[in-house]
N, C-alpha and C positions, 0 to 999 in steps of 0.2 A: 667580605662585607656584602650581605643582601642588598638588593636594588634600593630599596625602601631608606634604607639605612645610607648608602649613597647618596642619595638625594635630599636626606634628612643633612647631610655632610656637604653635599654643593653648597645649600642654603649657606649652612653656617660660615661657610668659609666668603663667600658672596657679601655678604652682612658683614663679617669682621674686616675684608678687606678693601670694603666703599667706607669703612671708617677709619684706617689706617690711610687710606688715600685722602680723603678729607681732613682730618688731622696733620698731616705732613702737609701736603701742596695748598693749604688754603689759610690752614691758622701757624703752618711754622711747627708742630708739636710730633717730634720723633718717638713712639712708644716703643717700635720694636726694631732689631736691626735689619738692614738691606739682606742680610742673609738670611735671617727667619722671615724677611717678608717673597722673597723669592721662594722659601720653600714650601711656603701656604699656597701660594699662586702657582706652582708647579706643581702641588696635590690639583688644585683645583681644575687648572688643564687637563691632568690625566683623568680624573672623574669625569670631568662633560664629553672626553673623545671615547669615555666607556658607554656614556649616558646620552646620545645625541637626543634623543627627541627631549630632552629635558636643556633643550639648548635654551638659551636668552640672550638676546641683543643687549642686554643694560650689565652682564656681566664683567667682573673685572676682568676677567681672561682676553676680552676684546680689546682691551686696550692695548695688547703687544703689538698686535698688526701680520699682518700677513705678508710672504714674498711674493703672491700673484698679484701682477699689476691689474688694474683698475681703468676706467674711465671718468672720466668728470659727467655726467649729465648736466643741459642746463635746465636748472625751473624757474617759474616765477614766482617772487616775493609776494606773500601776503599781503605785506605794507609797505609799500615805494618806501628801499633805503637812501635815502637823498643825501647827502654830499651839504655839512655847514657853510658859510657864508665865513669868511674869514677876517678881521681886525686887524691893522699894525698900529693903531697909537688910540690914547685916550677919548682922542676927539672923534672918531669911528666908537666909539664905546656910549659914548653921551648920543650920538645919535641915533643908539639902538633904543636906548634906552627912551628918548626923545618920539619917536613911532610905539616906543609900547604902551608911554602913555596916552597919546594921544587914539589908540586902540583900543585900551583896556581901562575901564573908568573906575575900577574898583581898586584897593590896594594887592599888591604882589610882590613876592620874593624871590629871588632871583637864587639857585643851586649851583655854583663852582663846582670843578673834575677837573682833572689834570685830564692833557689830550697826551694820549698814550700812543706811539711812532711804532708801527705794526702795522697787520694786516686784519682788516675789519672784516666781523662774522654775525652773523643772524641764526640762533638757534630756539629751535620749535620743542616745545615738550607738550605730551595730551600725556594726558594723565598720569602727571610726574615721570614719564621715560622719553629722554631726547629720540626724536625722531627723523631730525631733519636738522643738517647743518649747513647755509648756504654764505658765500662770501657775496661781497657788494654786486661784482659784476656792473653791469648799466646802472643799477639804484632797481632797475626793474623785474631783471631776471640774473639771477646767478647761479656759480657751478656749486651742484652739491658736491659737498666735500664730507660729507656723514662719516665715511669707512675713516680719514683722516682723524679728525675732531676725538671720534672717540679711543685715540691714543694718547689726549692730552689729557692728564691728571690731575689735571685740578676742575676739569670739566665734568659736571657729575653727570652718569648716563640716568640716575634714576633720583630721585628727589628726598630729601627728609620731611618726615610730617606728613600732614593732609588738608593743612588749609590754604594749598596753592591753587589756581584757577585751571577748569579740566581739561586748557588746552591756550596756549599762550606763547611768546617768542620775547626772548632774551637778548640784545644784541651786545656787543662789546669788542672788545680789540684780542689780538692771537700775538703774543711778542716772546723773545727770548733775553732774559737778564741777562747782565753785563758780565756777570760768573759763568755762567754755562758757554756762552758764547766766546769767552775769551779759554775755557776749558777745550770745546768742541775744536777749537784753532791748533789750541797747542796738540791736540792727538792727531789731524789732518797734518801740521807740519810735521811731525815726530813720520808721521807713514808717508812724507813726501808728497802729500798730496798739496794741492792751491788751498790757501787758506780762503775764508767766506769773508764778505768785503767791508758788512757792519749787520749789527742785530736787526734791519729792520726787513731789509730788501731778503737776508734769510729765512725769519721767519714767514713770508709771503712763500717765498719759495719752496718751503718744504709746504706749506699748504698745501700745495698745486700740488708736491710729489704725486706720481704715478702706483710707488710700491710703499704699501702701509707701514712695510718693516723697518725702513729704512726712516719714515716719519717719526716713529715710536721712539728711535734712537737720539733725536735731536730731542733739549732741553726745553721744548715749546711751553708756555702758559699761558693765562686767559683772565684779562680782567673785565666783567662784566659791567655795565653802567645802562642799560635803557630799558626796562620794559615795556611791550607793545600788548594789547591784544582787547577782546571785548568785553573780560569782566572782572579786568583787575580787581585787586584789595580797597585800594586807596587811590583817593583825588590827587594822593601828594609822590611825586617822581620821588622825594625825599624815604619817603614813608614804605613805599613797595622797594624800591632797592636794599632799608634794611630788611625786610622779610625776605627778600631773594636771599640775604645769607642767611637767614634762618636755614630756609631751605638747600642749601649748601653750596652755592655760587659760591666764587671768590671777587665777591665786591670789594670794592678799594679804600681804604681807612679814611683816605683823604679825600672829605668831600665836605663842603662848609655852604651853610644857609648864608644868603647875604641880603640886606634888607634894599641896599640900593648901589648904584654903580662906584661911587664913593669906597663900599668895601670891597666890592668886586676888585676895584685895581689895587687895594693894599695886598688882597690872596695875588692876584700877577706879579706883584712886586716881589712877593714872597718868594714867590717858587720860581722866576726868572732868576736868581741866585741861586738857593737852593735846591735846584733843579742837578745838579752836579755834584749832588751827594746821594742822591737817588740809586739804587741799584738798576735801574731801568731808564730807558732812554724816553722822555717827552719832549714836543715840541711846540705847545701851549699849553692855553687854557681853557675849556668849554664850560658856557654859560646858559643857563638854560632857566626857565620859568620853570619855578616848582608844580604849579599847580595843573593837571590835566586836562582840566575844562578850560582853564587860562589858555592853555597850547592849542586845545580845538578851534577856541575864539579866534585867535592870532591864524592860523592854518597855516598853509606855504603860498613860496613862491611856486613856478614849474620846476626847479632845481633846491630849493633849501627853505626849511622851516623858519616861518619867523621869529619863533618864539623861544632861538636859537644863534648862537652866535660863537666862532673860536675866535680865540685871541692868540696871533702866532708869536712866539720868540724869534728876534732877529737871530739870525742863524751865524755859529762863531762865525770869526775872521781874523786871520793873523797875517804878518806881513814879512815877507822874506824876500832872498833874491832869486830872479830868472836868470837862470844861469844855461840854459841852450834850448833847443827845440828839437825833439822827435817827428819825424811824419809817420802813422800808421796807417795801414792801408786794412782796409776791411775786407770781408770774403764778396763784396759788391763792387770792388775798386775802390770805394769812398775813401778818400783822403782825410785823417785826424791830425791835427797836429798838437801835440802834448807839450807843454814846460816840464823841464829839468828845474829846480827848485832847492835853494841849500834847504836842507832839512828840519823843519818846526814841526813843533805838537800841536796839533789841533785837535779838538773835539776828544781827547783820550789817546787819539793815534798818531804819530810821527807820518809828515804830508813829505812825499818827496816829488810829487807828480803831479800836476792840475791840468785838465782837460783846456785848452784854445777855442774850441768847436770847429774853428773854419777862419779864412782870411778876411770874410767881414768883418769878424769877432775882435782879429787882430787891427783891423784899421780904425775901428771903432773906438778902441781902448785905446789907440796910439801904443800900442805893446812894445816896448825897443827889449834889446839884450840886454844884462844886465841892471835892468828897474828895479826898484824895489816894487812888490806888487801886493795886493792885500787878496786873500785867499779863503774861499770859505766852502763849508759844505755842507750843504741845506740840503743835507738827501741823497745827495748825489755818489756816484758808487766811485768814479775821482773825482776829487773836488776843482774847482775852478775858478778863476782869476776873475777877479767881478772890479776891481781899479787898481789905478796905479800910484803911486805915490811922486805926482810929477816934484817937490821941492826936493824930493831927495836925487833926482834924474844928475849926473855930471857926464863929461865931454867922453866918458867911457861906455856910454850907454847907445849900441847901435840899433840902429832902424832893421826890421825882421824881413829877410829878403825870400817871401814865400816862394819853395820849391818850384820848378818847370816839368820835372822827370819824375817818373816811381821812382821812390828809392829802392826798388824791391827787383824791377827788371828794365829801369831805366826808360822806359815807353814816354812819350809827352805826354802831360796831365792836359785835359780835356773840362772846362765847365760847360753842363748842360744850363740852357735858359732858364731863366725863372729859376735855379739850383743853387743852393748858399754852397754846397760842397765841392773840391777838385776832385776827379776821378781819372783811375786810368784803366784805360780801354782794352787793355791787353788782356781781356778774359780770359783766353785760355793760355797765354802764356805768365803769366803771371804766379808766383809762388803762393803767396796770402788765397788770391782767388782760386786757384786750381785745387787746392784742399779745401777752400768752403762750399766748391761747388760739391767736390764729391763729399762732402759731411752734410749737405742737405740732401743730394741723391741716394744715401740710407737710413735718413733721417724715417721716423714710426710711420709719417702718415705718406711718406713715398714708397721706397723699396723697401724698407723694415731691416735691414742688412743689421745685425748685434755688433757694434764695433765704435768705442769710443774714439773720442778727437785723437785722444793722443794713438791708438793706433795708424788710424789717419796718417797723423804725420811721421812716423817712424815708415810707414807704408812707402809713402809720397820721398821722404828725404833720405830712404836707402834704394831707392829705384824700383823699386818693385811695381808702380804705378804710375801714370803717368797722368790720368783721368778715368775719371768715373765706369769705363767699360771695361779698364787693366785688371778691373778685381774679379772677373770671371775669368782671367787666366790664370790666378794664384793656384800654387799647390800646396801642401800642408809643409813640407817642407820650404816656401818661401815663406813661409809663416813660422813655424819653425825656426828660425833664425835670426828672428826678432828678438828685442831684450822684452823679457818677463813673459814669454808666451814657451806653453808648455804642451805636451801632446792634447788633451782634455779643450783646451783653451784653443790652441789652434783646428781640431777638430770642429769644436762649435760654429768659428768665422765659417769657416770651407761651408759647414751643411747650411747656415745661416743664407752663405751669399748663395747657392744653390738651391736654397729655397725659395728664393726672392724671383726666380725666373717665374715662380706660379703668380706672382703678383699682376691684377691687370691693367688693360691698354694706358686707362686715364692714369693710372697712378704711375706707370712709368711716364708717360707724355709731363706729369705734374716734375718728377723725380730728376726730369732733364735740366730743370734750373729757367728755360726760357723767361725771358722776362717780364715779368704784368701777368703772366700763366700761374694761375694760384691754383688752389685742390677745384674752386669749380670751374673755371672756366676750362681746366683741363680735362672736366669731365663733358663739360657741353661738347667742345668741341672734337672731342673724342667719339663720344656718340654721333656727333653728326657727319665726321668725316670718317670715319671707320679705322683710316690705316695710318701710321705714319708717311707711306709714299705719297697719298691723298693731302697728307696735310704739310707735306715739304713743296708738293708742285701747286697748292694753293695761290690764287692771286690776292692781294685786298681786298678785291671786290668780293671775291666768293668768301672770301671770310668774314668781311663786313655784313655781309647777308645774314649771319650766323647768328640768332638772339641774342643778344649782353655782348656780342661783339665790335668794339670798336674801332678806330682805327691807330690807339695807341697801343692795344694789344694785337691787333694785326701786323703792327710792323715789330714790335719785338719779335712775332714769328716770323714772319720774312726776312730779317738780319739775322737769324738763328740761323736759318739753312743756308743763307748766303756766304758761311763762315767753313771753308774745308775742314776744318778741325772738327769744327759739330758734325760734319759730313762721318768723318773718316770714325766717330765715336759712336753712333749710330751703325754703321756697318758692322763695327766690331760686336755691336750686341746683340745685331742680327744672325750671327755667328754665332754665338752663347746662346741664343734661344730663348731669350728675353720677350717677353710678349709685346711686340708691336704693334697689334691689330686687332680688332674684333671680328672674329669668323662671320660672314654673312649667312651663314645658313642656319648659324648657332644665335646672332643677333636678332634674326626673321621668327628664331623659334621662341626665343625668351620674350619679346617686343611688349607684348601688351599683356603678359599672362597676369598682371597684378591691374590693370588699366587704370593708372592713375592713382590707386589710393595709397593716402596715407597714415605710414603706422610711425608711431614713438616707440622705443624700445626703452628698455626698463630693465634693471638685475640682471644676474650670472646664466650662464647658459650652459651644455653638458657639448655640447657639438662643437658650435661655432662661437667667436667671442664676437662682442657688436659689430666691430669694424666689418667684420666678414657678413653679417647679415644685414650691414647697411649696404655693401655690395652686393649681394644677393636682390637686395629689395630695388634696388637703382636698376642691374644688372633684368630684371626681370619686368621693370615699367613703372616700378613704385613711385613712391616718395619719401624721403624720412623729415622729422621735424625734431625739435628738442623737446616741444612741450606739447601739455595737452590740452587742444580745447573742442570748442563745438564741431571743425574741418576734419578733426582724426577721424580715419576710417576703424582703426585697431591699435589696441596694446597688445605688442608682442613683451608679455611678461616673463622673465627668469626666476631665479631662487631671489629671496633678500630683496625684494622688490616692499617700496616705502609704500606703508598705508595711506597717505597723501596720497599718492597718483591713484592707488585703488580708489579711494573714497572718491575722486573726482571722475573716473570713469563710469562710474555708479551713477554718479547725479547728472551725467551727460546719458548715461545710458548708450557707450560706447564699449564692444564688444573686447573683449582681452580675450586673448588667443597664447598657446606655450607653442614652445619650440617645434614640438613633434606637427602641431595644425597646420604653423606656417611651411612647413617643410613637404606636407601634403596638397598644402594650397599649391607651390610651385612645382610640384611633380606630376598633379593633374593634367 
């Protein structure tokens, strides 16, 4: 096939398969099967890896995903996403209603939507191609999630028609139906893996994923409801949400004009029932003024539109008995204490567990043994005991005689002041803790070490470690003799943790776990005291000296070294070769070579991936930021880098710089 001919063949396959995709994920309408649709999409792959410069970001090929992980950038929003203002009863309804007359002197109609329990999204299109897909974040600035986004298929990367507006933002909800999610379970359990805990806190969660591939694979969808931007279609939020399905959104069927509050609460009544035959999970209702100039008039609060309002469903609750009490202990110490619970349906799923929080929680409630208790779960990933049913309480119902000891290695539980939680103090002799310190000590933005929890603890609970510095004595053979680890697998830990010695000062200093010591402050104080022996013979005072230094995090340092254990773990890394310090002749040299300024980084790189060149940038006098504004000194731009940030660098008239300049900057 000539090139020409090629490319005449991407198109079409391009074209038939954004309408096979629109057809299935949007309107329900199956034309061809999974198997001749994989086999168009797998011509089309192989032509664009023949064809690159005939690449396109709005292609269906995009939507598989990639296995190289990614970063989140943060940016800001266009148009502050603000956060509704919430309802529980009628008489909060009359009063919204009550301020909009008194606001708004003309007549208006108020637009119902079901509020959709997922994770909220803001997507940008210029001239009909998604360009930009950010989550709520603060309401101000959020992560772009673009590489994400465009593996969810019902999301269209390119638009139908041409009478949409040449540059505009869509927002809407990211959830997974109650079929995919209860499918996606049954395959996690069948491979043994932990099952996901409910549709909503998943769907968020794969948002955030790291590796695009792994996103593709989950049954994610997208229902849209807002349009934002400067020259919309229509005055009427009613009116432009149908033409966004024109244009091939998957707006929601269900969405009713209502003249006044009167029928607003018959649509609540409706679907507070009804809501439970839905294939998707909701958890109100959102009410909103159709008219756009209405919503201008009305404007916001500092937090929420007023021309807006949800109305939430009480969240189930069923009543069973407490039947004992778990204590768990966190990788922090913190003490949970769980109910045992005889076993009811709630919400879809059989509850056998509800979260206590803490011994306030328990004295509050008057909680005894054997209560009948009422139970609910409003979101929450266990659900929770929210009262009791004292008329049913008889002389078999004992008083809850909160623990003294870990249950774990027996230590006395310890409350800090001002702290609702028990803790115990046995940091490093403790089981729970001594693996969550070392699964944050290889955690990405510490040591980088490749090694899931569960190796962790097969690690931890067949001796092979004892703490966080034992994993530089492993050999392929103690790995090796793990269940499921095979030469390939075990090779990868060994070079993994062996690579991890090139990682530097701050982020081991960060990797140690010390407490209140987050990624910056472990880097101030890194920088400024050079060496770990510097920063172990430290007093308060010389630490409090330290900018952003205080004296709550001074003294989580000074208890850190005061602890042999932390002593004798630190030796041992000194021993492995782990970088403890910043060479002074090497710090003298890099110091000021950048002096001060600051760059945002942007897109894929061929050298270093971001992390490395926001250390490079720090490492050399810099600064990094998330976003860009009038202070940037530079964009250091990669491949795939969003025309938004270009365009905005354009109109600051702030320099973008690629990989090879900055890399010349630092070597001058």
């Amino acid at each position: 096939m000539s090139t020409d001919k090629e490319k005449s063949r991407i198109d079409q396959l391009r074209n038939l398969l954004q309408h096979y995709n629109h057809q299935y994920y949007n309107l329900s309408i199956s034309e061809v099967s999974d198997f001749e649709y994989d086999l168009l999409l797998k011509e089309l792959i192989d032509l664009e890896n023949k064809n690159p410069d005939y690449f396109n970001p709005s292609s269906p090929s995009q939507r598989v995903g990639s296995d190289s992980n990614q970063e989140f950038e943060k940016e800001p929003h266009s148009f502050p996403m603000l956060s509704l203002d919430n309802t529980y009863s009628k008489e909060e309804l009359f009063d919204f209603e009550s301020r909009n007359k008194k606001l708004l002197p003309e007549d208006y109609q108020y637009i119902c939507e079901l509020k959709y329990d997922g994770a909220s999204i803001s997507l940008k299109y210029e001239n009909g191609i998604l360009t930009r897909a950010l989550t709520r974040g603060d309401g101000t600035i959020g992560d772009n999630v673009t590489a994400n986004v465009k593996t969810i298929k019902s999301i269209p990367l390119k638009l139908k028609g041409t009478d949409y507006p040449d540059e505009f933002e869509i927002r809407g909800e990211i959830f997974i139906p109650h079929d995919g999610f209860n499918e996606m379970n049954k395959i996690r359990k069948a491979a043994g893996e932990p099952e996901f805990a409910n549709p909503r806190n998943t769907a968020a969660g794969s948002l955030k994923t790291l590796n695009t591939s792994i996103v593709a694979s989950r049954p994610l969808d997208c229902f849209l409801y807002y349009m934002i931007g400067k020259n919309l279609p229509s005055n009427s939020h009613y009116d432009n949400m149908q033409l966004a399905r024109d244009w091939g959104f998957k707006v929601p069927s269900i969405i009713q004009k209502c003249k006044d509050i009167n029928e607003v609460i018959k649509f609540i009544e409706h679907w507070d029932t009804e809501r439970k035959n839905l294939p998707y999970d909701i958890d109100g209702i959102v009410i909103k003024i159709d008219s756009l100039k209405q919503q201008k008039n009305l404007g916001m609060t500092a937090k929420s539109p007023r021309w807006a309002t949800s109305f939430k469903f009480k969240a189930d609750q069923v009543k069973t008995k407490l039947l004992s009490i778990d204590y768990q202990v966190g990788r922090t110490g913190a003490i949970t204490p769980v109910a045992n619970l005889e076993p009811v349906l709630l919400a879809g799923t059989t509850v056998k567990r509800a979260s206590l929080h803490n011994s306030d929680q328990i004295n509050l409630l008057d909680i005894r043994l054997n209560d009948y208790v009422f139970v609910e779960k409003g979101g929450e990933i266990i659900p929770k005991i929210v009262d009791i049913d004292k008329d049913l309480r008889t002389t078999k119902s004992k008083a809850v005689d909160y623990i003294k000891l870990c249950p774990e290695c027996g230590t006395e539980l310890i409350r800090l002041e001002g702290e609702a939680k028990h803790y115990c103090p046995n940091d490093t002799g403790c089981p729970p803790q001594i693996k969550g310190r070392i699964e944050h000590f290889i955690s990405r933005k510490a040591m980088n070490i490749g090694a899931a929890e569960a190796t962790v603890e097969a690690l931890v609970d067949n001796g092979l470690i004892h703490d966080s510095a034992d994993l530089y004595f492993l050999t392929k053979e103690d790995v090796l003799g793990l269940d499921r680890f095979a030469e390939k697998s075990a090779n990868n830990l060994i070079e993994s943790i062996e690579k991890s010695k090139e990682v530097p000062f701050h982020r081991v200093l960060f990797a140690l776990g010390i407490r209140y010591v987050g990624e910056t402050v472990a880097k101030t104080i890194a920088l400024e005291l050079k060496t770990i022996e510097n920063i172990r013979k430290a007093s308060t005072e010389q630490l409090t000296e330290i900018h952003e230094i205080g004296e709550r995090i001074a003294s989580g340092i000074i208890d850190y070294f005061k602890n042999d254990i932390n002593i004798k773990i630190i030796d041992k890394l000194k021993i492995s070769g782990v970088q403890l310090d910043i060479k002074e002749d090497s710090y003298q040299l890099y110091e000021n070579k950048l002096n001060g300024q600051t760059f945002v980084i942007s897109g894929t790189f061929e050298k270093y991936s971001r992390d490395e060149l926001k250390e490079l940038i720090v490492k050399y006098g810099g600064k990094n930021t998330g976003s860009i504004s009038a202070k940037t000194n530079y964009l250091l731009a990669g491949e795939n880098i969003g025309p938004s940030k270009l365009e905005k660098v354009k109109k600051l008239n702030i320099p973008v710089i690629n990989e090879g300049d900055f890399i010349n900057m630092i070597e001058e």
